[in-house]
C-alpha positions as CSV (number, residue, x, y, z in Angstrom):
1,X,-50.7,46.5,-40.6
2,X,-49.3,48.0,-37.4
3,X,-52.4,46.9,-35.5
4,X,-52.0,43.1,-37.1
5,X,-48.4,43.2,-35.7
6,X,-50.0,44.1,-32.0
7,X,-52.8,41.6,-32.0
8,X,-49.7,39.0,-33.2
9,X,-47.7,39.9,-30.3
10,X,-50.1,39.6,-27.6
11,X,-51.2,36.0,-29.4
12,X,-47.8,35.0,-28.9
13,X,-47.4,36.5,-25.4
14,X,-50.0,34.4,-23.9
15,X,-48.7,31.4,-25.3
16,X,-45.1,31.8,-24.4
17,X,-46.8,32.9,-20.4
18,X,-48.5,29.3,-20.6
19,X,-45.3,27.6,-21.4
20,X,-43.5,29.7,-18.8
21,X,-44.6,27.8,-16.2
22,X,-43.3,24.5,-17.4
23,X,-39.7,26.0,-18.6
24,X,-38.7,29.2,-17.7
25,X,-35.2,28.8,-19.4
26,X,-37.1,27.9,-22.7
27,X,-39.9,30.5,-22.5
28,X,-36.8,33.7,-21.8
29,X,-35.0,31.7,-24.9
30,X,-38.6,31.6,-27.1
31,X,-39.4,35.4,-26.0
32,X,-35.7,36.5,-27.5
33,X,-36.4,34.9,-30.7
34,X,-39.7,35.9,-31.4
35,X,-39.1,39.3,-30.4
36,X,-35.9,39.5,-33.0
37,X,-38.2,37.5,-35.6
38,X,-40.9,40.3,-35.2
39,X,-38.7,43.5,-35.3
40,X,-36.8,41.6,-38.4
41,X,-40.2,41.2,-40.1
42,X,-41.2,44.4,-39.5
43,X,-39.7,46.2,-41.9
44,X,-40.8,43.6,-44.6
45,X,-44.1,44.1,-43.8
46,X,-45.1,41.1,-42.9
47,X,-44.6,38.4,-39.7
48,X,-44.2,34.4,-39.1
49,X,-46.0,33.8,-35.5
50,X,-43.8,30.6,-33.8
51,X,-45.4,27.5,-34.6
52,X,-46.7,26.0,-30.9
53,X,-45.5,22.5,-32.4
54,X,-42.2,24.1,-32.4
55,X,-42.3,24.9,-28.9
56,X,-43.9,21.1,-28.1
57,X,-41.0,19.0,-30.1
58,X,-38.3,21.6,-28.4
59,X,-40.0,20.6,-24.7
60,X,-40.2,17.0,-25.8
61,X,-37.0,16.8,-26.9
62,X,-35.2,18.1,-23.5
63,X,-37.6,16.0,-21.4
64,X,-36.6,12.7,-23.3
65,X,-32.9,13.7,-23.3
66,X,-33.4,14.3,-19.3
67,X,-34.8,10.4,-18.8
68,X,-32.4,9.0,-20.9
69,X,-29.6,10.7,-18.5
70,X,-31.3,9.6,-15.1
71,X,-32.0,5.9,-16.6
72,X,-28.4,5.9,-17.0
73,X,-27.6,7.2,-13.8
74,X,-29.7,4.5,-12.4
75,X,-28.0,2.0,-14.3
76,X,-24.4,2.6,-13.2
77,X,-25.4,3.4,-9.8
78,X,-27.3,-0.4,-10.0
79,X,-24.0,-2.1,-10.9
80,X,-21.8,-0.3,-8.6
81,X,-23.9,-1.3,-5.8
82,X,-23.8,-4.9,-7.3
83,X,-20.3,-5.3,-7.6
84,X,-19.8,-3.9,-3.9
85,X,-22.3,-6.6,-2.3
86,X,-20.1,-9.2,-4.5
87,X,-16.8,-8.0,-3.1
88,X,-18.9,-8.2,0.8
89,X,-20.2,-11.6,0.1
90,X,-16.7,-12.9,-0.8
91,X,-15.0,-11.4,2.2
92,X,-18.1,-13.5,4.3
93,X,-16.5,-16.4,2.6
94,X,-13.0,-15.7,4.0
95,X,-13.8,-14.2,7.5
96,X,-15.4,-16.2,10.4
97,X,-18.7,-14.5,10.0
98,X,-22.0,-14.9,8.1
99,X,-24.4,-13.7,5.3
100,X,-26.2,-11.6,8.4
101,X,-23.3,-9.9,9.3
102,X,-23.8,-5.9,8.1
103,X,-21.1,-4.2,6.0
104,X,-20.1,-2.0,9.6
105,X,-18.6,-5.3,11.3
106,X,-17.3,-6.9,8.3
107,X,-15.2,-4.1,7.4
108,X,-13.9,-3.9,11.1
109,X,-13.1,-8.0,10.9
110,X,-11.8,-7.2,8.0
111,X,-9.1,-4.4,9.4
112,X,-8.3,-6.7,12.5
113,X,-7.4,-9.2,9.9
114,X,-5.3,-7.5,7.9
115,X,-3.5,-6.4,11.0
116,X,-2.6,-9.4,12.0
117,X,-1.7,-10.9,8.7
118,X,1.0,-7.9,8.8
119,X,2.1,-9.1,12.1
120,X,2.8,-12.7,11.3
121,X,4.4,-11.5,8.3
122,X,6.6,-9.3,10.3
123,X,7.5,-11.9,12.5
124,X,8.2,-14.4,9.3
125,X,10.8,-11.6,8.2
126,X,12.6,-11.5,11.7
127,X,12.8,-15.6,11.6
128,X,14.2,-15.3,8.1
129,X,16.9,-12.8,9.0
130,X,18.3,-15.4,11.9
131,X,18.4,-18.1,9.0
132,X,22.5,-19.1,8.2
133,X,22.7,-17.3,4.8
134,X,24.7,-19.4,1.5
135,X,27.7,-16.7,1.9
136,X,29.5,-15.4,4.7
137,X,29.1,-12.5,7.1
138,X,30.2,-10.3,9.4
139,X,28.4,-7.3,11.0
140,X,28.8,-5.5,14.1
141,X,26.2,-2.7,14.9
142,X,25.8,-0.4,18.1
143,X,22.4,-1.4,19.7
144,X,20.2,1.8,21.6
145,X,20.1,1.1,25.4
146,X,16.6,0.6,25.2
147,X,17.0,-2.2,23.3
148,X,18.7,-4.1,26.0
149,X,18.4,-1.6,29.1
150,X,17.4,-4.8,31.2
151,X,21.2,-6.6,30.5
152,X,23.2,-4.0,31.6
153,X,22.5,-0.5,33.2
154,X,25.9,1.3,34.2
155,X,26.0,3.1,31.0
156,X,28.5,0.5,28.6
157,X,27.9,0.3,25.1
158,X,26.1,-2.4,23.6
159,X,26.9,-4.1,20.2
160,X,25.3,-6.6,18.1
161,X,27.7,-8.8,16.6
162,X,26.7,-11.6,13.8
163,X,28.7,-13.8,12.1
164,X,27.8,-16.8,9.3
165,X,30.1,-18.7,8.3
166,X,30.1,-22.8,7.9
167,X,29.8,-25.0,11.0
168,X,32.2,-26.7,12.6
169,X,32.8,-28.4,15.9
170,X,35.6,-25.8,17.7
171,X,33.8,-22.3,15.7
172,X,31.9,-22.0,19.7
173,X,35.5,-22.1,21.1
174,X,37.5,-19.8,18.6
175,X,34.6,-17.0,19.1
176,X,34.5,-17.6,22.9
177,X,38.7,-16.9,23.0
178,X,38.5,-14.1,20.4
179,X,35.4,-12.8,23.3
180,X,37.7,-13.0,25.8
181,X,41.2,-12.2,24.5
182,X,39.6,-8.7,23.6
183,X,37.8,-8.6,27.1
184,X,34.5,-8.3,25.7
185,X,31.3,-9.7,27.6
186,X,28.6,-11.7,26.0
187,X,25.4,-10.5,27.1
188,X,22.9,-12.6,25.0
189,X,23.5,-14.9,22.3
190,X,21.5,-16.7,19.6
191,X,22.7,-19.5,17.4
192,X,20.8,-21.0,14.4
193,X,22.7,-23.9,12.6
194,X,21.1,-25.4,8.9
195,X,22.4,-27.5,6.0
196,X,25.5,-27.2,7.0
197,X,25.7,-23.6,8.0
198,X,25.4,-21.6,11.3
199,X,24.4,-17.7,11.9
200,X,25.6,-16.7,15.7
201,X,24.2,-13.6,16.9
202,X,26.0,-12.1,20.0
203,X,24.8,-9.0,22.3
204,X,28.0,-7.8,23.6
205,X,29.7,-5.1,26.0
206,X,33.5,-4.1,26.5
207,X,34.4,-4.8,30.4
208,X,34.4,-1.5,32.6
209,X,37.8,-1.4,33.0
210,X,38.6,-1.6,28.5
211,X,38.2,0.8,26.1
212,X,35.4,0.5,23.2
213,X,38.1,0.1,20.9
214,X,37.9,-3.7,21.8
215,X,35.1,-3.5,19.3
216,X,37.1,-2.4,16.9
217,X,39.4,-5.2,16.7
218,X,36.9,-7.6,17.0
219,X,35.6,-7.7,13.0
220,X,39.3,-8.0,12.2
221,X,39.3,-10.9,14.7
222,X,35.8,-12.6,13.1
223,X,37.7,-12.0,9.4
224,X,40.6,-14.2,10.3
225,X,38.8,-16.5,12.1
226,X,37.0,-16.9,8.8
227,X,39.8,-17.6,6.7
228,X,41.2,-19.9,8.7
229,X,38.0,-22.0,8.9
230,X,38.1,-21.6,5.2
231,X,41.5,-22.6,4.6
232,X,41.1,-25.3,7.1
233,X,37.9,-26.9,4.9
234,X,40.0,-26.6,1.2
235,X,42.4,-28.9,3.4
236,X,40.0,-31.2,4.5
237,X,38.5,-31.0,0.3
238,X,42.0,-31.6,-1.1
239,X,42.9,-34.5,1.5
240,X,39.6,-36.2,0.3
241,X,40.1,-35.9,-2.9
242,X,43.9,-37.4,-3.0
243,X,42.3,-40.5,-0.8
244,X,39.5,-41.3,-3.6
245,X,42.5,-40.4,-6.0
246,X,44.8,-43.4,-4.3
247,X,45.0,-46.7,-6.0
């Protein structure tokens, strides 16, 4: 019996060192079995050698499972790629170039185009902040020299005054008094005037010989200039509405 058991194992051996060569995971895992199989069986006197059908479908097996994984692979790598030269071939269709241009140079026309979309866009926001706005406002800011080093350059404060308020004929004259009567001096000013509205933005500076604390006074000046404006157009409302009123 013992002698049986030896010409079993060296059968077995051989066949596993074939297989070796094709899967060396499988053949360590096949060796393990057998071996427990064989000492297990050994003490009931009798052994059952591993089937090399076994050992085929178990190969089989792993191989198929390993071409179904790289098919798929293949697959998703396929539409990736697809859906990349579709996103490339509509960007062609929106940027002065053509089917021959490579991905390099679209992708750097495509940068320089979002640049200067962002630009104009910028530029769209600046236009929109001079705009008259529906209510009214008043804001005075202190402007870095830098901003308008080339206006004045002995060392003065700047300001940026705006004020929105309805338009009217003498509003230039009333902010030109209020300028002066606080001895302010208008560096730079911008005026927008639509439907009925007006925005003035003034770059301004006290005189050398006043104190900052012009500035101060001049958003109390701006706030009564506004309610009188006000007040003056609920006059000019009430007067035309007692004319249509008259018989």
């Amino acid at each position: 019996m013992q002698h049986q058991q030896q010409q079993m194992r060296m059968e077995n051996s051989e066949l596993l060192q074939l297989l070796a060569g094709t899967n060396t995971s499988f053949f360590h895992s096949a060796t393990t079995t057998m071996h427990q199989s064989l000492c297990s069986s050994s003490s009931n006197s009798y052994s059952y050698p591993l089937e090399l059908s076994e050992i085929t479908d178990a190969l089989s097996n792993e191989k198929d499972r390993a071409l179904a994984a790289m098919k798929n692979h293949k697959e998703a790598e396929k539409r990736r790629r697809e859906r990349i030269n579709t996103h490339l071939n509509q960007l062609r269709t929106l940027l002065p170039c053509n089917s021959k241009t490579d991905k390099a140079s679209l992708l750097a026309k495509v940068v320089q185009r979002v640049k200067e979309l962002k630009q104009q866009t910028s530029n769209i926001n600046i236009e929109l902040e001079t705009l008259p706005s529906e209510s009214d406002e008043i804001t005075i800011i202190s402007s870095a020299d830098g901003d308008y080093g080339d206006l004045v350059g002995d060392g003065r404060l700047i300001f940026k005054a705006t004020l929105c308020c309805e338009d009217r004929s003498d509003l230039i004259t009333d902010i030109i008094e209020i300028l002066n009567s606080l001895h302010l001096k208008t560096l730079k000013a911008e005026i927008v005037t639509l439907g009925g509205r007006t925005r003035n933005i003034l770059v301004i500076a006290p005189d050398k010989d006043h104190s900052i604390e012009s500035i101060h006074f001049l958003q109390n000046s701006f706030k009564s200039l506004l309610e009188r404006s006000n007040s003056s157009d609920r006059s000019k409302r009430r007067r035309g509405l007692d004319r249509r009123l008259m018989p």
